[in-house]
N, C-alpha and C positions, 0 to 999 in steps of 0.2 A: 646302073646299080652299084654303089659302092659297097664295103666288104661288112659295114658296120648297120646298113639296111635290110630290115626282115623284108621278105618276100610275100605277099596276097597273091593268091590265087582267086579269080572270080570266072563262075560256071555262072551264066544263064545265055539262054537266048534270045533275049531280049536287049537288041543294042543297045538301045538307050537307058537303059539300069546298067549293062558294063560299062561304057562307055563313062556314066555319071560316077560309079562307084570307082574305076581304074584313078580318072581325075581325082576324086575327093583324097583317095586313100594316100594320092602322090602327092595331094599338097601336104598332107600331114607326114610326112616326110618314110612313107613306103614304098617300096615299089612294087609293081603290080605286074601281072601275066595275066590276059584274058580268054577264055574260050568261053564257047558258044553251043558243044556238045560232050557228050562222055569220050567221042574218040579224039577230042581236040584236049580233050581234059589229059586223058591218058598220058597222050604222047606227050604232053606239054612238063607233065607233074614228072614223066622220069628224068629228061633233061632238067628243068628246074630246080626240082625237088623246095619246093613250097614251105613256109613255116607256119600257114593257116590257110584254109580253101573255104572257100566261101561259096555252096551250092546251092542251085534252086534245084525246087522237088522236079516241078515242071518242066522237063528236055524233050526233045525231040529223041528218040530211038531208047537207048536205056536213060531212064530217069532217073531223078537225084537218087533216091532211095538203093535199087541199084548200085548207082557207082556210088556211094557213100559204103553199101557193104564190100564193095570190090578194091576200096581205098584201105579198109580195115585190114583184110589179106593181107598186106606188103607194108602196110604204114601206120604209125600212132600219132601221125599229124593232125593238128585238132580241124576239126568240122565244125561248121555254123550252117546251118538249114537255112532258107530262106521260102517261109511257105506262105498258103492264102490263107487267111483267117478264119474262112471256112473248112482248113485240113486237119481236124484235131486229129485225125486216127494217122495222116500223114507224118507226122509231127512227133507222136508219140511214136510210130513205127520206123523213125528215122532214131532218135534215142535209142531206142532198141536194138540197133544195129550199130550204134557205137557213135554217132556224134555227140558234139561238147554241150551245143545248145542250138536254139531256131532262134527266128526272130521271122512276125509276121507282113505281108508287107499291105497297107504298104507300110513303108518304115521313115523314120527320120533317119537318114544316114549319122547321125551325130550318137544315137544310139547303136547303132551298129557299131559303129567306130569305138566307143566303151566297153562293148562285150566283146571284140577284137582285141583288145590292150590289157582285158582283164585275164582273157586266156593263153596269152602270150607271156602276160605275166606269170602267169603257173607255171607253163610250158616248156619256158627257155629261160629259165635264172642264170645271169652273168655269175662266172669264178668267184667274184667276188660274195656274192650273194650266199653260194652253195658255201666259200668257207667259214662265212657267218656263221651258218645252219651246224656249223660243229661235225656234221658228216654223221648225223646220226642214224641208228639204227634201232629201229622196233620192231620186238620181237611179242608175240600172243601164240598160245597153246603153239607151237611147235613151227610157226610162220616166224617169217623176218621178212620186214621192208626196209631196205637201204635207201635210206630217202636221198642222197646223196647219186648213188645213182640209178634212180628213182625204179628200180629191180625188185619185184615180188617172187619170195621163194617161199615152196610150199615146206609141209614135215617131213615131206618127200625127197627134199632136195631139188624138186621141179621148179622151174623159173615158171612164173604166169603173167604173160601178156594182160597188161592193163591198158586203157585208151586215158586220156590225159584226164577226161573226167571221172573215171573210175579211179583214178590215181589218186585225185585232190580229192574226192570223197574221204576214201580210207584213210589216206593222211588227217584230213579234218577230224576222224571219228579215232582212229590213234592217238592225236595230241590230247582229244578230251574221255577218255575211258572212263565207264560207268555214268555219264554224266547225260540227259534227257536233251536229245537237244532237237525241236521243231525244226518245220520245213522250212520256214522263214529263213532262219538261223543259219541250217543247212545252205541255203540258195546266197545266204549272204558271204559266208566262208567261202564255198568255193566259185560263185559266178558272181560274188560283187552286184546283187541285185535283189528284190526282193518279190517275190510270188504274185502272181495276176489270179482273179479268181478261178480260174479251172487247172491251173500249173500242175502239170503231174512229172515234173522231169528229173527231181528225185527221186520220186517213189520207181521212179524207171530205173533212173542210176543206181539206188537200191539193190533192185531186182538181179540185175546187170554182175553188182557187187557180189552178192549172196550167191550168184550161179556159179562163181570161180574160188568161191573160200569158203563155203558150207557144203559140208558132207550131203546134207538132205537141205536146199533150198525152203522149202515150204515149212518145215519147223525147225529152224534158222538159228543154231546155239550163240553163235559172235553176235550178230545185226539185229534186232528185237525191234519189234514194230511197239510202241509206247500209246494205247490206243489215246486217241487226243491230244497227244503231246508230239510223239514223233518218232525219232529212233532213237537207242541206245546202244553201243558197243559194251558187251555185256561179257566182259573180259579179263584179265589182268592183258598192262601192257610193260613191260618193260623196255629200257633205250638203253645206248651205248655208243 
């Protein structure tokens, strides 16, 4: 592994999918750590320390679900699900607990490999990149996000833990204030893809979002569900 290679993490137990995914991801120029359970994961990821893990729901002893909530504890390294196509409640209750995105299988590795590149890309912007971004800061009713270094502070003074996809949400819906903006839209700003018909992994991220920056969730003064349309940040924002 040289110094300038992200690192994949791949959890299943199914040889022949790590096996095929370790290779793939090496030839396109990553390097890769394989396990095969949550306690091979574990050990693997503190030595390591990962810049994307790549989880199936399906494990022997604790399951993705599981270690994806026990990854969240210690880490905001992005997750990708990797579930059956028959797990929507799986799938949805992996979001819910903090990963980026699934992908169901089976899958064409080549799309995996785009939704990898596109969360990486959010995830880890080179020096360069961040001093483009001018080091700005947005500030709404009495919050500030340092997007810079990518830090949420309440009116409190309180820092709040964001997961990469709740991150790139609020950034999306801060750069565009009072503006209507679809799921589609949404999915396309931050996950570089666009909605399948049952796709609920905004209105999760949403959810997710509204639990950590609304006083009362359920009637939601910033994040405004836009019936038909989508959401709105329903706010002043100001930058700096």
């Amino acid at each position: 592994m040289t110094e300038d290679q992200q690192l994949i993490m791949i959890v299943d137990d199914d040889l022949g999918i790590r096996d095929l995914l370790g290779r793939f991801f090496r030839e396109h120029g990553y390097a890769t750590v394989l396990a095969k359970s949550g306690e091979e994961m574990m050990l693997a990821f503190d030595k390591k320390k990962p810049d994307l893990v790549i989880l199936d729901i399906m494990l022997p002893g604790d399951d993705g679900l599981s270690l994806c909530r026990k990854l969240r504890v210690k880490s905001q390294v992005p997750i990708i699900m990797l579930t059956a196509i028959s797990e929507e409640i799986e799938r949805i209750l992996g979001l819910e607990m903090g990963a980026d995105d699934y992908i169901s299988k089976p899958f064409n590795p080549r799309e995996l490999l785009a939704r990898v590149k596109a969360i990486l890309r959010r995830s880890s912007k080179s020096s360069d990149e961040a001093f483009d971004e001018e080091h700005t800061c947005f500030r709404f009713a009495g919050w500030e996000l340092n997007k810079t270094a990518r830090r949420l502070t309440s009116p409190e003074a309180i820092e709040i833990t964001l997961s990469s996809g709740e991150y790139t949400l609020l950034l999306a819906l801060l750069e565009r204030p009072q503006q209507v903006l679809s799921r589609d839209r949404l999915l396309d700003l931050t996950k570089n893809r666009s909605a399948g018909p049952f796709d609920r992994s905004i209105d999760i991220q949403v959810s997710r979002l509204r639990s950590k920056i609304e006083s009362d969730p359920k009637q939601p003064q910033f994040i405004k569900t836009v019936r038909g349309g989508g959401y709105v940040l329903a706010t002043t924002v100001e930058r700096s």
